[in-house]
KOLBA-885546 format. One line per 4 residues: their letters; for each residue x, y, z of C-alpha. Coordinates in steps of 0.02 Angstrom, whole numbers. Layout:
<recs>
a = X:Y:Z; ...
</recs>
This chain:
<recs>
xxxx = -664:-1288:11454; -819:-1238:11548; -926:-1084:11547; -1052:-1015:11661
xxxx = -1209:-898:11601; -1230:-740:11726; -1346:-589:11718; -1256:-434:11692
xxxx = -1302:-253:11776; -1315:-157:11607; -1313:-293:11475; -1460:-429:11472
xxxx = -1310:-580:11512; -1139:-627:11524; -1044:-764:11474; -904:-837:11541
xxxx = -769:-956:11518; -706:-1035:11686; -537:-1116:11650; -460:-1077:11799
xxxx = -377:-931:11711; -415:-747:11712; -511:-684:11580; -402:-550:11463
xxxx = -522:-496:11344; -723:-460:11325; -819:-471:11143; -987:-365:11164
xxxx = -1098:-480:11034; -1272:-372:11035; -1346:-389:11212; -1203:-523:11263
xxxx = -1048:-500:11338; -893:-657:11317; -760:-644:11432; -640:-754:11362
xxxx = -444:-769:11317; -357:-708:11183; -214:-834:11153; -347:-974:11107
xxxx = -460:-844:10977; -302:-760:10896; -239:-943:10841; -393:-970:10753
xxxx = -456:-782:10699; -372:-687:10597; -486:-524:10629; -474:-561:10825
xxxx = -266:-575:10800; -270:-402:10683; -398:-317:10810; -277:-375:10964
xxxx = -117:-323:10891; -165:-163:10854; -230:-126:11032; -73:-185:11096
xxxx = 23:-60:10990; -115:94:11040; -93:67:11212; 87:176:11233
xxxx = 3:313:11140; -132:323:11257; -16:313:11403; 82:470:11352
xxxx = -85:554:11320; -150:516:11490; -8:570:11568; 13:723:11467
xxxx = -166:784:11505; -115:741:11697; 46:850:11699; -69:1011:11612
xxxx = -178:1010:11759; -50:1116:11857; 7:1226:11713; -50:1399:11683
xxxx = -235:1440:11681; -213:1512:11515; -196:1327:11451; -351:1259:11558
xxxx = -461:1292:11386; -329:1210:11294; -331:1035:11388; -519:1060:11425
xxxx = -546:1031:11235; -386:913:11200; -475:792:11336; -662:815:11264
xxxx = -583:755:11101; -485:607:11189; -645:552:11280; -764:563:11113
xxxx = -630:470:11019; -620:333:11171; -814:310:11163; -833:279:10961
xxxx = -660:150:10958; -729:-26:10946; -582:-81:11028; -558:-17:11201
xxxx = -439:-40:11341; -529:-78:11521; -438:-122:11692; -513:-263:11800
xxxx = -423:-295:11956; -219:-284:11920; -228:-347:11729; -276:-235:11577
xxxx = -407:-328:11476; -449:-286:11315; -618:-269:11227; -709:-294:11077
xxxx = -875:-238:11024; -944:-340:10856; -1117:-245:10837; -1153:-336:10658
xxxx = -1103:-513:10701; -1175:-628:10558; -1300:-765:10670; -1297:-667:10851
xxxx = -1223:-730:11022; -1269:-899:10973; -1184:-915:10835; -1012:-817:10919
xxxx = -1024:-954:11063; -1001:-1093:10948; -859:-1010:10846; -773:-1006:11020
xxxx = -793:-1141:11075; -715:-1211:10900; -565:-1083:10968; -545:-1166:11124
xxxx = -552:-1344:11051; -730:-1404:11095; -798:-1494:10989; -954:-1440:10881
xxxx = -1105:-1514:10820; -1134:-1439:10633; -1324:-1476:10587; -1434:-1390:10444
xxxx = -1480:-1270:10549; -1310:-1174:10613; -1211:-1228:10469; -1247:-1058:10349
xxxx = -1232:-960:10518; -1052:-1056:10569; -989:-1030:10392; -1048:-841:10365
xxxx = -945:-814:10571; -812:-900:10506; -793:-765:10337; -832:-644:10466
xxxx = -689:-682:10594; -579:-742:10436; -573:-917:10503; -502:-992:10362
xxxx = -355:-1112:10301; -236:-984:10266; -218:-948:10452; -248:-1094:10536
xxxx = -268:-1282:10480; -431:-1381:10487; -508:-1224:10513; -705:-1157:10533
xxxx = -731:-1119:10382; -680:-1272:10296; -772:-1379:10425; -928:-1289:10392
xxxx = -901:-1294:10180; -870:-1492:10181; -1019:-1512:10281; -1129:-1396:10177
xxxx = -1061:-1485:10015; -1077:-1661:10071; -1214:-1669:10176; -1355:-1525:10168
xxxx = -1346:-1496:10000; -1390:-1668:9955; -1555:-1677:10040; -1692:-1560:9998
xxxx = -1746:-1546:10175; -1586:-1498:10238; -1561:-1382:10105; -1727:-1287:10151
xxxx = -1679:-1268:10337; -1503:-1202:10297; -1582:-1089:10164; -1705:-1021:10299
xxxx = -1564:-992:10398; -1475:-884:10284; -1619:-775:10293; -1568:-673:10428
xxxx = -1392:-678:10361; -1401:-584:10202; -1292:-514:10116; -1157:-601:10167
xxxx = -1250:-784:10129; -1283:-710:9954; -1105:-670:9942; -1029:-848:9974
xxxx = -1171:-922:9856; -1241:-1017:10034; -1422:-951:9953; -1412:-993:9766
xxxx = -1344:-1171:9814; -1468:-1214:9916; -1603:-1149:9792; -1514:-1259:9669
xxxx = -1519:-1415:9782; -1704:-1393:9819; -1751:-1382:9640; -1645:-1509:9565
xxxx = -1681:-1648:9689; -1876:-1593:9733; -1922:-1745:9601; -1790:-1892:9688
xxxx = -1824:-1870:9847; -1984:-1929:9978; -2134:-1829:10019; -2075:-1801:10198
xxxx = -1960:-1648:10175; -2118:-1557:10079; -2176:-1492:10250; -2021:-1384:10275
xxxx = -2058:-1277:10144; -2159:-1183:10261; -2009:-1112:10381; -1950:-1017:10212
xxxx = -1994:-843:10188; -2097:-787:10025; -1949:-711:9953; -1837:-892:9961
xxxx = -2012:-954:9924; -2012:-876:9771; -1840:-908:9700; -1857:-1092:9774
xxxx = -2015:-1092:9633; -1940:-997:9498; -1796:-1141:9503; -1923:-1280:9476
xxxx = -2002:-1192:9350; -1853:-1182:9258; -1788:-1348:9269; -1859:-1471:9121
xxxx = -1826:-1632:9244; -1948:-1573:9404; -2092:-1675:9380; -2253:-1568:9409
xxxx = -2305:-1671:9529; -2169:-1611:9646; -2210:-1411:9604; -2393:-1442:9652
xxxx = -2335:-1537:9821; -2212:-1394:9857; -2352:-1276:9813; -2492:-1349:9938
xxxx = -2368:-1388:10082; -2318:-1205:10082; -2495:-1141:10067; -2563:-1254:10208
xxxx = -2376:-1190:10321; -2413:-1021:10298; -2577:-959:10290; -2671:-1013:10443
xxxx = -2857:-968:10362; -2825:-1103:10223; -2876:-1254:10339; -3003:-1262:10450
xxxx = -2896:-1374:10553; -2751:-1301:10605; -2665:-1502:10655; -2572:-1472:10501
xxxx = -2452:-1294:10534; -2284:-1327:10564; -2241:-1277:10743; -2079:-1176:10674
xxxx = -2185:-1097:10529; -2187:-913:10563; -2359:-823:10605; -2393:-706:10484
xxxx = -2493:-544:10500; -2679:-541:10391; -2585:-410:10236; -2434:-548:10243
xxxx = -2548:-697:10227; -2641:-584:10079; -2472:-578:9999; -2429:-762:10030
xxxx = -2594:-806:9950; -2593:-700:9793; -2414:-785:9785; -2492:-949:9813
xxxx = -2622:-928:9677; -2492:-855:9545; -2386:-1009:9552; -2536:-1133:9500
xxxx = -2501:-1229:9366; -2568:-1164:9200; -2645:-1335:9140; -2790:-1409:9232
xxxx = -2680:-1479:9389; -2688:-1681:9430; -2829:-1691:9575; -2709:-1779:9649
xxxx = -2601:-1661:9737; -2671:-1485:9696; -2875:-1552:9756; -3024:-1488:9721
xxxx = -3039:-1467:9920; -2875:-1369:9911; -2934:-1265:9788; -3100:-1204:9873
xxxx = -2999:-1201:10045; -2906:-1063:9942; -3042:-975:9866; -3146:-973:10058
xxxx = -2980:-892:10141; -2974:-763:9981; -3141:-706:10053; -3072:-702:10193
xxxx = -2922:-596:10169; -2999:-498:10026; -2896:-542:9909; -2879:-447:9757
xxxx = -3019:-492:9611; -2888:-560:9490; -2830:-690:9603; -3031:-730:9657
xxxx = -3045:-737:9470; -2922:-855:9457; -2964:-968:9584; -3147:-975:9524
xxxx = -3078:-1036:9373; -2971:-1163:9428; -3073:-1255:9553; -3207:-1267:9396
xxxx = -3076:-1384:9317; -3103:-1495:9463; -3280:-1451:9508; -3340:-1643:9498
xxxx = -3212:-1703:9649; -3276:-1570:9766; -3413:-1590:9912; -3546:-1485:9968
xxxx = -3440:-1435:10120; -3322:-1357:9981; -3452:-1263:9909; -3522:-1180:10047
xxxx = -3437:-998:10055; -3486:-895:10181; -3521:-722:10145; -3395:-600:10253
xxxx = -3460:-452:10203; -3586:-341:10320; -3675:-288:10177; -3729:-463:10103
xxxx = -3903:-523:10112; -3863:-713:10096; -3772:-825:10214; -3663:-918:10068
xxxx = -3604:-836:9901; -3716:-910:9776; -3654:-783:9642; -3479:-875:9678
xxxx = -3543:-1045:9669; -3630:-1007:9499; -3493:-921:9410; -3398:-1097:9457
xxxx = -3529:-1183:9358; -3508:-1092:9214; -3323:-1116:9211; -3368:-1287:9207
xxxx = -3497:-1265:9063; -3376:-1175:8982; -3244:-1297:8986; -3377:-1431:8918
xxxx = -3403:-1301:8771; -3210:-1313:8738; -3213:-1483:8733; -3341:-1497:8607
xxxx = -3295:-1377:8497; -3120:-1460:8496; -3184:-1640:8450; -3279:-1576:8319
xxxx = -3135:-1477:8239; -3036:-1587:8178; -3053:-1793:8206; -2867:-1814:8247
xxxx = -2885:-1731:8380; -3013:-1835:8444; -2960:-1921:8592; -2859:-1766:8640
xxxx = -3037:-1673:8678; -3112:-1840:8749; -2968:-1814:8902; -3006:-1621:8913
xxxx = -3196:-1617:8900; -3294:-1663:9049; -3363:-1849:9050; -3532:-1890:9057
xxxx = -3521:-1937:9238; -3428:-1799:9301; -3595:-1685:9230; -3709:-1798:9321
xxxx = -3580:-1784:9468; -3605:-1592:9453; -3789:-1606:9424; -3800:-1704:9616
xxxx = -3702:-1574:9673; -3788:-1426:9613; -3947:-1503:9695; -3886:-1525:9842
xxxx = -3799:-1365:9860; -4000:-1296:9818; -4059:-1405:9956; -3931:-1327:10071
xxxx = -3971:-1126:10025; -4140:-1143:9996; -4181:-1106:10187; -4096:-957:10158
xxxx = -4245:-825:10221; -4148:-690:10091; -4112:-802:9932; -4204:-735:9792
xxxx = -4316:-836:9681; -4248:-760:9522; -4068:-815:9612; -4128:-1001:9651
xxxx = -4193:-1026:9490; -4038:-957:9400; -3931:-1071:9480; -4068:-1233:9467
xxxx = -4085:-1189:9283; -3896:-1179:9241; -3850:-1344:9203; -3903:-1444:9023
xxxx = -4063:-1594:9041; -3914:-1732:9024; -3836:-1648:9182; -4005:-1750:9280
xxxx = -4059:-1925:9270; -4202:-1879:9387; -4257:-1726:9458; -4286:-1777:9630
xxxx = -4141:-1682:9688; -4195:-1497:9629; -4381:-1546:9666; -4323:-1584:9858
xxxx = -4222:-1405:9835; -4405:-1329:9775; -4512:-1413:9912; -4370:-1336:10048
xxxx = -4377:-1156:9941; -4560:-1157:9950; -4557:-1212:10147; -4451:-1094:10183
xxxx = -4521:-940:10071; -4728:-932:10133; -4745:-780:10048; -4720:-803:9865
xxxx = -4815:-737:9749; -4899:-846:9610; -4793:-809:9499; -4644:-815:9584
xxxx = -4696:-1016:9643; -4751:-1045:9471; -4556:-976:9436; -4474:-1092:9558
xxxx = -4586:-1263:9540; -4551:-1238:9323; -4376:-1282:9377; -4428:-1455:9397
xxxx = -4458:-1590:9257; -4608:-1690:9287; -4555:-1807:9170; -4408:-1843:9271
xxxx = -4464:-1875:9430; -4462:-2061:9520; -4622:-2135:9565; -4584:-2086:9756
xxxx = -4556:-1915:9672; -4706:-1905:9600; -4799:-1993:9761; -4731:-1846:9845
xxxx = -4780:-1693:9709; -4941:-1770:9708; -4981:-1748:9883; -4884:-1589:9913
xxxx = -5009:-1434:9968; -4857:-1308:9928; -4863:-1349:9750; -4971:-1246:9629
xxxx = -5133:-1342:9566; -5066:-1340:9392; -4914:-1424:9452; -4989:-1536:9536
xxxx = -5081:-1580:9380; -4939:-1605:9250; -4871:-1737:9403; -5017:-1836:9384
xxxx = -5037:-1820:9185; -4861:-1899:9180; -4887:-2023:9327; -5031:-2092:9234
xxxx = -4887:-2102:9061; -4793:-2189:9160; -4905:-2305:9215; -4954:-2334:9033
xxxx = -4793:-2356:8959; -4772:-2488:9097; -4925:-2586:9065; -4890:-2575:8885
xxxx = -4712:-2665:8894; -4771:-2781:9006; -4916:-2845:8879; -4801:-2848:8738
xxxx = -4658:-2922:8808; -4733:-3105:8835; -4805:-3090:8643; -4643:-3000:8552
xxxx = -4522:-3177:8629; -4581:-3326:8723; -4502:-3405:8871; -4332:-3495:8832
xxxx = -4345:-3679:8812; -4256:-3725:8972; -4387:-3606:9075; -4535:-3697:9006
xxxx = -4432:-3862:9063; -4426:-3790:9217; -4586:-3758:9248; -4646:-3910:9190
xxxx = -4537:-4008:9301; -4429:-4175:9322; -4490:-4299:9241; -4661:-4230:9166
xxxx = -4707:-4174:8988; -4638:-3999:8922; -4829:-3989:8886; -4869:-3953:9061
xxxx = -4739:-3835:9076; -4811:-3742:8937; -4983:-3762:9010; -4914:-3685:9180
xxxx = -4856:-3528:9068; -5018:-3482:9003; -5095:-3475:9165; -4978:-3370:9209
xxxx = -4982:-3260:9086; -5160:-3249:9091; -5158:-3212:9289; -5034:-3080:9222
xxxx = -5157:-3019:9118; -5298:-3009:9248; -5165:-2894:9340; -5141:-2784:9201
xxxx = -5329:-2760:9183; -5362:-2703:9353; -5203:-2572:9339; -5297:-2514:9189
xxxx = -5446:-2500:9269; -5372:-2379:9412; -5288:-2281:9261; -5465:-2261:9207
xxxx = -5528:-2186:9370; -5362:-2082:9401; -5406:-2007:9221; -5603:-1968:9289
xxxx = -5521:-1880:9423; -5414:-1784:9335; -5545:-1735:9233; -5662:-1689:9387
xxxx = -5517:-1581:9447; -5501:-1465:9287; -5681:-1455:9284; -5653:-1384:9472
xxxx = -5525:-1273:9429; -5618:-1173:9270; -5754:-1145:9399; -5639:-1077:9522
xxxx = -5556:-959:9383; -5730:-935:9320; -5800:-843:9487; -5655:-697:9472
xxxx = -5691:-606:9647; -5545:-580:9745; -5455:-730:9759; -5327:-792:9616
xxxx = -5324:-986:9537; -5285:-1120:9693; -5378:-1030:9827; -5228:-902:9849
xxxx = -5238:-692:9868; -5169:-586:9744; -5017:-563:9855; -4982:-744:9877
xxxx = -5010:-789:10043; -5052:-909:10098; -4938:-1012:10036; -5077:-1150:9928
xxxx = -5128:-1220:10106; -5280:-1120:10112; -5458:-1166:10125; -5484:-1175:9946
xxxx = -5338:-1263:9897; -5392:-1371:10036; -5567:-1379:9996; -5545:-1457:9813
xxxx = -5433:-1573:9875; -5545:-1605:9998; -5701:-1634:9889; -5593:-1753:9754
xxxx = -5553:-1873:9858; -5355:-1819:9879; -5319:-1809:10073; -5139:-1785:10079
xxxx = -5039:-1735:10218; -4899:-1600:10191; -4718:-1658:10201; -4537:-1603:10153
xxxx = -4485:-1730:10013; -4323:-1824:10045; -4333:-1941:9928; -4186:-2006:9819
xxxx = -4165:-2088:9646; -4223:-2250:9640; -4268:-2390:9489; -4408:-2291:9373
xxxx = -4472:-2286:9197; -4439:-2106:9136; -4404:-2007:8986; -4264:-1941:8930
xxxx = -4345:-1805:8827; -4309:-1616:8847; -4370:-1537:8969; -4558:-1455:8974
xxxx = -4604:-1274:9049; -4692:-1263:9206; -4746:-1074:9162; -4936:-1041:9162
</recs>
């Protein structure tokens, strides 16, 4: 058998089967005509025999109808009203049959018009070719579509053997269901073949496959979750969630590959969509998302599927698509859980609103933290209830690292808004401010934030720089830290100051251990040996020590001595500064105006700096945490 493809005059094709035979009968499937035979589809179809056999019997009627319209043409004219009607009726009766009789050359043809065919012309080609003895291909894909034709044309064993229908079950039963992957692509098929597919249980079997072998099977057939629709999405879910043995693993990989398939927004790069997933409008991809978001997991997920990147990829496209506040709400909440694995690229949500003043949403970003906080809060309170329960909390409560983790990453995301011309100061600080002291080992991070806010915002008042430097703890600042502080015009003088006051701690602290190390525990035995040498008397070793110790010394003495004069300068410049709040007049402490311009790079501010000695040139600190003695005390106010 052979067929040939033709455009039609009315119709958008034609299809033909070129056997060498005339064609008897034509099947109208939507906007395709078939003009096949009827011997080879009545073996097979039922409907198609039924359908044929009862135009057969028609056709008599309509020939003595014909003929007795013909013979009232020359009766009286009384009766032309009569037959006028009697053939208006015949010809609206001929135009709504589905089965009509049409003459093509000297044979009668039939035809038959199947406006609801379950899968289209496609699927109608295949079924006859199966009719004419052709062999066919069944895959994932046409199987649901073959078996729902063959209900429809009532191909089954009771009329012929080794029928379509029983092809298309075995295959369904011993192949597609007992993949996942195959499973989804028949189930997506069945979409478009509802209810029928509902009716021969093609959809709840396939659900039932997909959920019962999500957890045995590879990773690969994850991706095709994203062909399904959310409504087969949906029940696909429900099934997982209601089986004990699916692994949560698997619901969170299902989860992600759908979300990533079907909302294009979710990834910056769009390598990752499925070719055949279907393009959604922006109120579809709102719906998939709130979908998305409701099927989370309830626990804090794994990190290892569900990410933290995942998580703020959601919560940027909810912006995005204005998503409803609960499901923001949500999503704020869970990407707290995993606020330690994120980056600052996560973090940085762009404002999509007209109306906004900032670039990023820092109000987001902080309600994040205190989710996290929050959590931490949890924890403790749950270690401390009962001690059973101990190592339970330990698991739920935030480690130490992951708060210094947060603690970099709050910096950072400072240093990265604080250019921002329209972030507040009352906004910066909040956020700084937000996490606990053991949240920082150093504050070199939020002091580089401060030194880019104050860069970046000239026209601070005092005490709105007063405001944003008292976010930093001296005492927690590296010695390239406080290099930097101490040399920085955009500081206030006061802050510059308290750097110095604890540089010059530092300093002591060190000198101190140093000098009482050597007396609190002598060199081990085999050191002195070593000094002393092969061969030569552990007293010259031991000789060798003291003069080291006493160039030590020597060293110690002249860092002491430059402690000394760093302490005569200090002192010189508070003596400076009560004269300069001593003269009143017009401008305010560190040479600025009452307004704050400015910015503490005036004369004045230059002019004591000047006359003490400290000629510093301005700079953006960038430096990062490096080997320091610091405290680990609270933290002290920077307020006036």
């Amino acid at each position: 058998m052979s067929a040939s493809v033709r455009h039609g005059s009315s119709r958008a094709q034609a299809w033909f089967c070129t056997t060498g035979l005339p064609s008897d009968v034509v099947f109208e499937v939507h906007d395709m005509t078939f003009h096949l035979h009827k011997f080879p589809l009545m073996a097979k179809s039922r409907k198609i025999h039924r359908m044929l056999t009862e135009q057969e019997e028609q056709r008599p009627a309509r020939g003595r109808r014909r003929r007795r319209r013909t013979s009232s043409d020359g009766g009286d004219s009384g009766d032309d009203g009569a037959a006028e009607t009697e053939i208006e009726e015949a010809e609206q009766e001929e135009r709504h049959e589905q089965q009509q009789v049409r003459r093509e050359g000297d044979g009668q043809v039939y035809s038959i018009v199947f406006p609801d065919f379950p899968g289209g012309p496609g699927t109608f080609e295949v079924a006859a070719k199966f009719c004419y003895g052709v062999r066919v291909d069944l895959t994932p894909w046409n199987v649901a579509p073959l078996r729902c034709a063959a209900e429809y044309l009532e191909m089954t064993e009771d009329h012929a053997e080794d029928n379509l229908a029983a092809r298309a079950e075995a295959y369904l039963e011993q192949t597609v269901l007992r993949h996942p992957g195959d499973a989804t692509k028949a189930l997506k098929s069945s979409e478009e073949l509802l209810p029928l597919a509902e009716e021969l249980g093609i959809v709840d079997r396939c659900v039932e496959a997909i959920a019962a072998r999500s957890s045995a099977a590879s990773r690969s057939w994850f991706d095709d979750l994203a062909v399904l629709g959310l409504r087969m999405y949906k029940r696909v879910m429900a099934a997982m969630n209601a089986r004990d043995d699916v692994r949560a693993e698997a619901r969170e990989s299902c989860l992600v590959s759908y979300a990533r398939g079907t909302i294009p927004g979710l990834s910056r790069s769009m390598r990752r969509r499925l070719a055949s997933a279907p393009v959604s409008s922006e109120v579809e991809q709102k719906e998939l998302l709130e979908a998305v978001v409701a099927s989370l997991p309830a626990d804090k997920c794994s990190g290892r599927v569900v990410t933290a990147k995942f998580l703020f990829a959601l919560l940027r496209t909810s912006h995005i698509l204005r998503a409803s506040d609960a499901a923001r709400a949500a999503l704020e909440r869970k990407a707290a859980t995993q606020l330690e694995q994120a980056t600052l690229e996560d973090m940085l949500i762009p404002i999509y609103s007209g109306a906004a003043e900032t670039l990023y949403d820092v109000d987001c970003v902080e309600r994040i933290v205190r989710h996290f906080l929050a959590e931490e809060e949890l924890g403790g309170e749950a270690s401390s209830s009962a001690a059973i329960e101990e190592e339970t909390a330990e698991v739920s409560r935030p480690s130490a690292v992951a708060m210094v983790q947060v603690g970099k990453l709050v910096d950072s995301y400072l240093a990265e808004v604080a250019s921002d011309a329209n972030l507040k100061p009352a906004k910066f600080c909040e956020l700084a401010l937000s996490l606990p002291d053991h949240a920082r080992i150093y504050d070199d991070g939020v002091y580089r934030a401060v030194d880019i806010y104050l860069k970046a915002h000239p026209r601070l008042t005092a005490e709105e720089r007063d405001r944003v430097v008292g976010a930093v703890d001296c005492r927690k600042l590296t010695v390239e830290a406080c290099t930097h502080a101490a040399q920085n015009e955009r500081l206030p003088l006061r802050a510059v100051l308290q750097v110095l006051f604890f540089e010059q701690l530092q300093l002591r602290r060190a000198i101190t251990g140093t000098l009482l190390a050597p007396a609190a525990a002598g060199p081990p035995r085999a050191a002195r040996q070593q000094r002393a040498g092969p061969g030569e008397p552990a007293w010259r070793g031991a000789t060798a020590l003291a003069q080291e110790s006493q160039v030590l010394r020597l060293d110690m003495d002249s860092v002491a001595s430059r402690v000394q004069e760093l302490e005569r300068e200090c002192s010189s410049m508070r003596r400076a500064i009560k004269k300069i709040d001593g003269r009143g007049g017009s401008r305010s402490p560190g040479g600025r105006s009452p307004d704050g311009g400015g910015g503490g790079s005036g004369p004045t501010a230059g002019g004591w700096r000047a006359r003490h000695g400290c000629k510093f040139s301005t700079q953006v600190c960038d430096s990062q945490a490096r080997n320091v003695v610091a405290s680990r005390a609270s933290r002290m106010g920077m307020s006036p």
